[in-house]
C-alpha positions as CSV (number, residue, x, y, z in Angstrom):
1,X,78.2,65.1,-28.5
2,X,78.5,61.9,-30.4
3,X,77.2,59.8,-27.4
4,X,74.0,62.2,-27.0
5,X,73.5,61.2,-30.2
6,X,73.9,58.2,-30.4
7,X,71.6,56.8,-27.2
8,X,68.4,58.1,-28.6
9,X,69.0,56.4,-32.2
10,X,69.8,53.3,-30.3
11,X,66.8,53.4,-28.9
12,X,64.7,54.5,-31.6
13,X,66.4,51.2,-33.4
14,X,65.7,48.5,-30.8
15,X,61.8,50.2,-30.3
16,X,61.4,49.8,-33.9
17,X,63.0,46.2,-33.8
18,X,60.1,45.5,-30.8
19,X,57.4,46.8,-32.5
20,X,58.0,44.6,-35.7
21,X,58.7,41.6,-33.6
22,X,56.7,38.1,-35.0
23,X,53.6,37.8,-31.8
24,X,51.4,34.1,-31.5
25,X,48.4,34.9,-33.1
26,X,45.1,32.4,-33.1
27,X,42.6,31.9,-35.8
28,X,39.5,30.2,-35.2
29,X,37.0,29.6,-38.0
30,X,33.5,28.7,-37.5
31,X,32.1,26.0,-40.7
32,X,28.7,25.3,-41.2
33,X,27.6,23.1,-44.5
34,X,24.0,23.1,-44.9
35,X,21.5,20.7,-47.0
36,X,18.1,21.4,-48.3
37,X,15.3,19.3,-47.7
38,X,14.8,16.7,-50.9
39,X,13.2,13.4,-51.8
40,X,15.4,10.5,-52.8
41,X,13.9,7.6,-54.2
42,X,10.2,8.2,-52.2
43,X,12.2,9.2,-49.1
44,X,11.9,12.2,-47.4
45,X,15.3,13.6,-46.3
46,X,15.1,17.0,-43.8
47,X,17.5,19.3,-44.2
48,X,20.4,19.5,-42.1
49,X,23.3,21.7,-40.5
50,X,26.2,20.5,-39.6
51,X,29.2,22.9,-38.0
52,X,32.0,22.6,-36.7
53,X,34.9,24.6,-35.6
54,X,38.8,25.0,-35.9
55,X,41.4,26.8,-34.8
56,X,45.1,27.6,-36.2
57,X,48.4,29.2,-34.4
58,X,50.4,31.4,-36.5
59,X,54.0,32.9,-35.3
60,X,53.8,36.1,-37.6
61,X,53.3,39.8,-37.7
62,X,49.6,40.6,-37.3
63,X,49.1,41.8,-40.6
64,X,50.7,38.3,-42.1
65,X,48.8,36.6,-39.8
66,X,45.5,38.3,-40.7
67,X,45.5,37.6,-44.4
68,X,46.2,33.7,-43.9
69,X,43.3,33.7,-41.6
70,X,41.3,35.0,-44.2
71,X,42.8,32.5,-46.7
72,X,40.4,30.2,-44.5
73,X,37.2,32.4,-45.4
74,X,34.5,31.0,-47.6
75,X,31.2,30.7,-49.4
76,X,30.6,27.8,-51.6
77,X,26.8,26.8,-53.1
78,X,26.2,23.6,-54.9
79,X,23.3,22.2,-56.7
80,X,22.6,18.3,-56.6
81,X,20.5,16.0,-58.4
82,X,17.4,16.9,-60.3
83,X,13.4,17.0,-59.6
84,X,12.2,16.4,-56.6
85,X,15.7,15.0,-55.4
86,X,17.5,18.3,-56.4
87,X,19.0,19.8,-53.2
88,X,21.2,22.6,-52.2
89,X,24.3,22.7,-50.1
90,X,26.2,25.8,-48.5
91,X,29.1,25.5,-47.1
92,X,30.2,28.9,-45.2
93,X,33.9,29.3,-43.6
94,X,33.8,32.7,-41.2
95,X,37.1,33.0,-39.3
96,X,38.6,35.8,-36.5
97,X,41.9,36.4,-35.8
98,X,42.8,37.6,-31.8
């Protein structure tokens, strides 16, 4: 009686111990800063878009692994100068976890 008993708990203990196992998770953010256009000292400077990409490896359960993927996340606008020189940047962080 004792051994019936005891096979399915056993298994019911490692499944669970599988299940919560730490997987390789990859996050991989996409950055783009962007600059209005603006006039510095009688020159004309366009705007422009830079972007760039990087990636991070975590060793973690997917839901750790999620949140410090979207500790990467962000939206950040700043005002420079003043007049005609004034410009904006934006600076946006977008990351996915798979």
């Amino acid at each position: 009686m004792k051994k019936t008993f005891l096979l399915p708990f056993s298994l019911l203990i490692i499944g669970a111990a599988l299940l919560s196992c730490k997987k390789e998770y990859t996050c991989s953010c996409q950055q783009t800063y962007i600059t209005t256009a603006y006039i510095q000292y009688g020159n004309y400077h366009p705007q422009s878009t830079i972007s760039s990409s990087f990636k991070n490896t975590y060793k973690a359960k997917e839901d750790d692994a999620r949140t410090s993927c979207k500790n990467f996340e962000k939206v950040a606008i700043n005002t420079y100068g003043t007049g005609e020189s004034q410009r904006t940047a934006t600076e946006t962080v977008v990351c996915e976890l798979y």
